[in-house]
N, CA, C and O atoms as a Tinker XYZ file with bonds, in Angstrom:
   252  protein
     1  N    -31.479000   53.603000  -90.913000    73     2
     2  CA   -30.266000   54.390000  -90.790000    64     1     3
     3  C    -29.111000   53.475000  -90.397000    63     2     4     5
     4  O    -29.427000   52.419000  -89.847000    81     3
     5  N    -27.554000   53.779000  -90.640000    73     3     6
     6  CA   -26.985000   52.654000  -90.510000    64     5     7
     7  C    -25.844000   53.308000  -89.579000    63     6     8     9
     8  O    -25.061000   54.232000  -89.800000    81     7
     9  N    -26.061000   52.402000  -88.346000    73     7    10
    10  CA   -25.054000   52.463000  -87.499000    64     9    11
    11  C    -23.403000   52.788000  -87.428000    63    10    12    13
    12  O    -22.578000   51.981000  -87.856000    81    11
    13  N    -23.076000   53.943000  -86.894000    73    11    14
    14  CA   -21.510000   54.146000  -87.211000    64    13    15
    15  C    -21.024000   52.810000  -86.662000    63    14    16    17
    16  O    -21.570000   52.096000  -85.820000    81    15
    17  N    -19.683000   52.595000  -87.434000    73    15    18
    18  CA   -18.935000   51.544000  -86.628000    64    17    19
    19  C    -18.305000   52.945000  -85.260000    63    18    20    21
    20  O    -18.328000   54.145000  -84.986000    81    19
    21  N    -17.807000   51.581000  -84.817000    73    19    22
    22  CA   -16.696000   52.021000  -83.679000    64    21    23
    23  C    -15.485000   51.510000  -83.312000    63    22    24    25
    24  O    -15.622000   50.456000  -82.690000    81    23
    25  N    -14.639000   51.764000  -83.421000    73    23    26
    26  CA   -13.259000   51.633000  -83.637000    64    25    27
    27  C    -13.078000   51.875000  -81.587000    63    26    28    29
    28  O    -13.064000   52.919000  -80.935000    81    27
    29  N    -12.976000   50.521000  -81.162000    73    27    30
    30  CA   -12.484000   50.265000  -79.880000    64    29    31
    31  C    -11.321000   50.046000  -79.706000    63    30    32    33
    32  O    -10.937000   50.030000  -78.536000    81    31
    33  N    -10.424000   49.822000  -80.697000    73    31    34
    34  CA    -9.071000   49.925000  -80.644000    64    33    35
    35  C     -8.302000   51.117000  -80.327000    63    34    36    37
    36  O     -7.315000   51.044000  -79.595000    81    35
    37  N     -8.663000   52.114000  -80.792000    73    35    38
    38  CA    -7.962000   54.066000  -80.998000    64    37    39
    39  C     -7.486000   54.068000  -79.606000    63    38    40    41
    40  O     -6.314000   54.329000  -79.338000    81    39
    41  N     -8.554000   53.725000  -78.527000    73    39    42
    42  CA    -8.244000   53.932000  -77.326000    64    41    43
    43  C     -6.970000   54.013000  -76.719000    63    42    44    45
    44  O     -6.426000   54.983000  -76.192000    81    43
    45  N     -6.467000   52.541000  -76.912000    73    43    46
    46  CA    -5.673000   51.724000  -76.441000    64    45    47
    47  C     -4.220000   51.965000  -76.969000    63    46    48    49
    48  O     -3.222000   51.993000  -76.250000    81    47
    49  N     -4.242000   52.149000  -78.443000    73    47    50
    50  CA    -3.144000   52.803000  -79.531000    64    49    51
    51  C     -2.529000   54.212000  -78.817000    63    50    52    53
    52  O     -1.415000   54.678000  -78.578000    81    51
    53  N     -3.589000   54.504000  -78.674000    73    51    54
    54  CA    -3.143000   56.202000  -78.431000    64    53    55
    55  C     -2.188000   56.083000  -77.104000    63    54    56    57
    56  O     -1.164000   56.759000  -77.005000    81    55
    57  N     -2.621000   55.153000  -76.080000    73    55    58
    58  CA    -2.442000   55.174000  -74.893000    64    57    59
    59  C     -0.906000   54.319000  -75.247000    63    58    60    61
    60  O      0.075000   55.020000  -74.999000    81    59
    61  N     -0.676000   53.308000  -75.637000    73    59    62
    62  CA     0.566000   53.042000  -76.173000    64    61    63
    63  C      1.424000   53.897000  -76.701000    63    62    64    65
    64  O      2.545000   53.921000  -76.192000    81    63
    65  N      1.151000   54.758000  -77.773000    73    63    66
    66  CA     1.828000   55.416000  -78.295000    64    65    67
    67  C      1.708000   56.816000  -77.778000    63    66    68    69
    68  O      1.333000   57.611000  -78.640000    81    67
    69  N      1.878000   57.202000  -76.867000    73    67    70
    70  CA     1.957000   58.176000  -75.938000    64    69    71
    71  C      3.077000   57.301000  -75.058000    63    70    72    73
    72  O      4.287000   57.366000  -75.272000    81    71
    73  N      2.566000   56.621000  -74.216000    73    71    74
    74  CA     3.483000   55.448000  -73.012000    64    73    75
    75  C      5.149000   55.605000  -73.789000    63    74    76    77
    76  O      6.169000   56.027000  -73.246000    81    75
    77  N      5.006000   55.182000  -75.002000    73    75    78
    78  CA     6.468000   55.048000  -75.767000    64    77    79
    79  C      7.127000   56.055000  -75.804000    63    78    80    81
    80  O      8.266000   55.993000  -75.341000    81    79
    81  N      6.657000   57.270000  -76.343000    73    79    82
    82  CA     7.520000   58.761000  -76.100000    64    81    83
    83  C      7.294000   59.418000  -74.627000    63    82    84    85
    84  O      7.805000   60.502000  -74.346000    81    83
    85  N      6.629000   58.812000  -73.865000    73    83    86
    86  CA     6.746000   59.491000  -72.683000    64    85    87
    87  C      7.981000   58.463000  -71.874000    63    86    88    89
    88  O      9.185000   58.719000  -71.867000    81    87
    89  N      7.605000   57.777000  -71.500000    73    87    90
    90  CA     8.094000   56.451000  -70.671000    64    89    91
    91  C      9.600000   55.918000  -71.656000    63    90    92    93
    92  O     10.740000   56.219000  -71.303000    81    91
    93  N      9.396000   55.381000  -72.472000    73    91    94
    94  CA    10.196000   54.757000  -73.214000    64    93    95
    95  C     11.187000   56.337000  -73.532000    63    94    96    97
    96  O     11.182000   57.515000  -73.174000    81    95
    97  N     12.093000   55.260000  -74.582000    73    95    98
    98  CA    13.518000   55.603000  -74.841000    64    97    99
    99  C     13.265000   56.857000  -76.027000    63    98   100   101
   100  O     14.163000   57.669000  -76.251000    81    99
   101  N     12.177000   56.902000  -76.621000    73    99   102
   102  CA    11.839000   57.816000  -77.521000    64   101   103
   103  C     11.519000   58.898000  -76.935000    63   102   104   105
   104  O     11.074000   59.016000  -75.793000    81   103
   105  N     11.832000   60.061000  -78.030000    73   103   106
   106  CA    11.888000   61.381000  -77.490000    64   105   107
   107  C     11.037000   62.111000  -78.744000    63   106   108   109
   108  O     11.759000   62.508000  -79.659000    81   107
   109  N      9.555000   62.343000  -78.905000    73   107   110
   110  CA     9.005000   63.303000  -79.652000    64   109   111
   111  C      9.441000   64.311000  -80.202000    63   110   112   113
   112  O      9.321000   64.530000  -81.407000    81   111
   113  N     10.233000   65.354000  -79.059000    73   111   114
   114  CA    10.710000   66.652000  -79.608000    64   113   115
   115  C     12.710000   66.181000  -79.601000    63   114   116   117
   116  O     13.622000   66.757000  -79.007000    81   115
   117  N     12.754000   65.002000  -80.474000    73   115   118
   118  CA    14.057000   64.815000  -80.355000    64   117   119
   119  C     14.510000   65.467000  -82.021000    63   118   120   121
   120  O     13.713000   65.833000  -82.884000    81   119
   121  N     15.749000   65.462000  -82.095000    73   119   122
   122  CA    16.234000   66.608000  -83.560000    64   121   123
   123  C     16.168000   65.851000  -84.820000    63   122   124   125
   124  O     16.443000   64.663000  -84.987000    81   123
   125  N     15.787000   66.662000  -85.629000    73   123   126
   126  CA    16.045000   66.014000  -86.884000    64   125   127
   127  C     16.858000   66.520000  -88.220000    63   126   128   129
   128  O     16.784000   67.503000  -88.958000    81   127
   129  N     17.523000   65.555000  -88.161000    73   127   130
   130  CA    18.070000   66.388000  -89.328000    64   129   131
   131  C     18.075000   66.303000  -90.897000    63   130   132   133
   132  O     18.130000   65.159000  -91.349000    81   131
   133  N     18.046000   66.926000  -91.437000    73   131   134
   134  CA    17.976000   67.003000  -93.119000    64   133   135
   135  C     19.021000   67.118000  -93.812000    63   134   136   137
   136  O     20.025000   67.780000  -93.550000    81   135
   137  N     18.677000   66.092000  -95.244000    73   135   138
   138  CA    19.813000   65.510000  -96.036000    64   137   139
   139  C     19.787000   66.807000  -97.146000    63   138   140   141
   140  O     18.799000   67.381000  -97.604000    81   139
   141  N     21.314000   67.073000  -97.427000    73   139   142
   142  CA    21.769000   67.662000  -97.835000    64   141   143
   143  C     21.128000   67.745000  -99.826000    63   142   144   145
   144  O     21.281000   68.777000 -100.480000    81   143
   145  N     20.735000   66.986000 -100.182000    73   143   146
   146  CA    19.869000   66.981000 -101.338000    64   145   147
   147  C     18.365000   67.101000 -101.441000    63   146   148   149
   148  O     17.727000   67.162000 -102.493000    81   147
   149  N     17.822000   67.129000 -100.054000    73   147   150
   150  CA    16.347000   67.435000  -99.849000    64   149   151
   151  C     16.014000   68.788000 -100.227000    63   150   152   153
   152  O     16.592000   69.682000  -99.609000    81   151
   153  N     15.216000   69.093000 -101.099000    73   151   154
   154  CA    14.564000   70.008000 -101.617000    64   153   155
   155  C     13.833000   71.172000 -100.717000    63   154   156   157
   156  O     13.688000   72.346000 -101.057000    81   155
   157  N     13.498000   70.693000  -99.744000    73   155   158
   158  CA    13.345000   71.829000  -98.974000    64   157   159
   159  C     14.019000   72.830000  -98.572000    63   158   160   161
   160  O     13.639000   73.916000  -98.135000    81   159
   161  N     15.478000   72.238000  -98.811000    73   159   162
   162  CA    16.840000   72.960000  -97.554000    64   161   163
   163  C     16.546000   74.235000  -98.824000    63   162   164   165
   164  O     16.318000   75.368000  -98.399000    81   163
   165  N     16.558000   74.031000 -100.216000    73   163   166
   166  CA    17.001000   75.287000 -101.168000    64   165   167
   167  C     16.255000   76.022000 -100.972000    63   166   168   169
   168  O     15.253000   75.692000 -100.337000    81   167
   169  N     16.432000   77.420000 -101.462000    73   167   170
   170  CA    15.715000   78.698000 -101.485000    64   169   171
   171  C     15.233000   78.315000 -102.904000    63   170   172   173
   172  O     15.651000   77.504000 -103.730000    81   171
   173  N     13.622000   79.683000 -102.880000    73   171   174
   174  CA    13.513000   79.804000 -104.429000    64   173   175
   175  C     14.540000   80.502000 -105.239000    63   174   176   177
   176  O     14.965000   80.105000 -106.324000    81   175
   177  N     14.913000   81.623000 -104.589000    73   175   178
   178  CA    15.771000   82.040000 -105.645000    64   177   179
   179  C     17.088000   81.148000 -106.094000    63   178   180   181
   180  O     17.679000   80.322000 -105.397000    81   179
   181  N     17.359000   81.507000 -107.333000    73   179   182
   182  CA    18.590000   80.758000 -107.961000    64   181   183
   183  C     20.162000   81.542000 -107.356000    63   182   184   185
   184  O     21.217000   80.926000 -107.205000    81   183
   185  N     19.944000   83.066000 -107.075000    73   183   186
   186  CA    21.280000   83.647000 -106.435000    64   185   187
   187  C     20.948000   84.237000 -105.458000    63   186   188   189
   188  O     19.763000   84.507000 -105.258000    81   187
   189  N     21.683000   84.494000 -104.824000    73   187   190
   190  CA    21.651000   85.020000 -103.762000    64   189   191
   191  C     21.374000   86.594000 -103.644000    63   190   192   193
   192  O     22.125000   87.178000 -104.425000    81   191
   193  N     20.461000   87.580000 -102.857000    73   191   194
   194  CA    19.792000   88.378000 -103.052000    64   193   195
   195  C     21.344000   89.508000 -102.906000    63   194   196   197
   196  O     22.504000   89.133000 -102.736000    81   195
   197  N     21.047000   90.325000 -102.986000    73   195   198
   198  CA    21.619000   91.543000 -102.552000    64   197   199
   199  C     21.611000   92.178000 -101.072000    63   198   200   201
   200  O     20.677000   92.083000 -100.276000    81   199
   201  N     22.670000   92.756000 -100.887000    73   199   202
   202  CA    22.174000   93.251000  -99.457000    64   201   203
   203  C     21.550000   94.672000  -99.103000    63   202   204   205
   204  O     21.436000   95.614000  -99.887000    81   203
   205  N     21.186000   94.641000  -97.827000    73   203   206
   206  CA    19.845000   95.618000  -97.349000    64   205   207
   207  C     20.464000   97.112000  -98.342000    63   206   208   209
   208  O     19.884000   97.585000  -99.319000    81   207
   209  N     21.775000   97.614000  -97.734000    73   207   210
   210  CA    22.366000   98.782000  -97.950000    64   209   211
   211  C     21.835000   98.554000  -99.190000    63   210   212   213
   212  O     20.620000   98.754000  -99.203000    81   211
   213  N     22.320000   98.193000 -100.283000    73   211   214
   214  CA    21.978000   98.871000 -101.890000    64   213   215
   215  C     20.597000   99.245000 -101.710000    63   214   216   217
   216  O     20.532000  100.468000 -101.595000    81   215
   217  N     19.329000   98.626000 -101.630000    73   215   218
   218  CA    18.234000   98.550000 -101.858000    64   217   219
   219  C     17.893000  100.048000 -100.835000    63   218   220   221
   220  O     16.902000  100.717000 -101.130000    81   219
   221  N     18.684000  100.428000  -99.789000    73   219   222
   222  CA    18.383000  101.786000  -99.288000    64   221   223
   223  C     19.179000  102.889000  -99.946000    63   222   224   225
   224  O     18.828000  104.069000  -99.949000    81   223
   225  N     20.180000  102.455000 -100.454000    73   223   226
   226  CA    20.861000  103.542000 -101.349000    64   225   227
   227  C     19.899000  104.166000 -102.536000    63   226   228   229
   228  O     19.931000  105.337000 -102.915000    81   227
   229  N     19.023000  103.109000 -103.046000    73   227   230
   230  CA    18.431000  103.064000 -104.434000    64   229   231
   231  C     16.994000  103.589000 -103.857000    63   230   232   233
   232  O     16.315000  103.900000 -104.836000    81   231
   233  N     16.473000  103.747000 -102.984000    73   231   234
   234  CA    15.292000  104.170000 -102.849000    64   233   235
   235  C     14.691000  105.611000 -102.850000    63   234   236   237
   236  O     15.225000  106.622000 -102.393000    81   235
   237  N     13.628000  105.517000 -103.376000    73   235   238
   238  CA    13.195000  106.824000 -103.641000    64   237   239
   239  C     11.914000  107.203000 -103.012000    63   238   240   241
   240  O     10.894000  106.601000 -103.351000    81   239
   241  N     11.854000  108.424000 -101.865000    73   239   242
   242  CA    10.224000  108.628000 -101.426000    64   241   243
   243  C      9.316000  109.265000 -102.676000    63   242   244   245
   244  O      9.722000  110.040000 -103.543000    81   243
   245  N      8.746000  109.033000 -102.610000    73   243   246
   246  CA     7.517000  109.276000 -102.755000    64   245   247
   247  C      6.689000  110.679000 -102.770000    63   246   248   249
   248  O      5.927000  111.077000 -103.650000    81   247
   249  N      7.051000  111.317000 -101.548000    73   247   250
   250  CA     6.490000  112.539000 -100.584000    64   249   251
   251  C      6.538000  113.472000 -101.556000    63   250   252
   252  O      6.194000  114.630000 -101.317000    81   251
């Protein structure tokens, strides 16, 4: 059967890179912001929806 390696390094990394956003000048929950051509910012739709009122004007129960 063949022996896992072990990665004795992780330890030490983690403990650094924790030290840096805690201690240090870095801030984990610091802001980020997004570029104005990033694909995420768009909606799927192509126009803009309608508002609530019509869609309650137009409705019909059921009952």
């Amino acid at each position: 059967m063949k022996k896992p390696k072990e990665y004795t390094y992780i330890t030490g990394l983690i403990t650094e890179v924790t030290n840096e956003f805690t201690i240090g000048k870095k801030r984990i929950s610091g802001k980020c912001e997004q570029l104005s051509e990033d694909p995420k910012r768009s909606t799927i739709a192509p126009v803009t929806p309608p508002p609530t009122s019509i869609f309650s004007d137009q409705h019909v129960s059921l009952d």
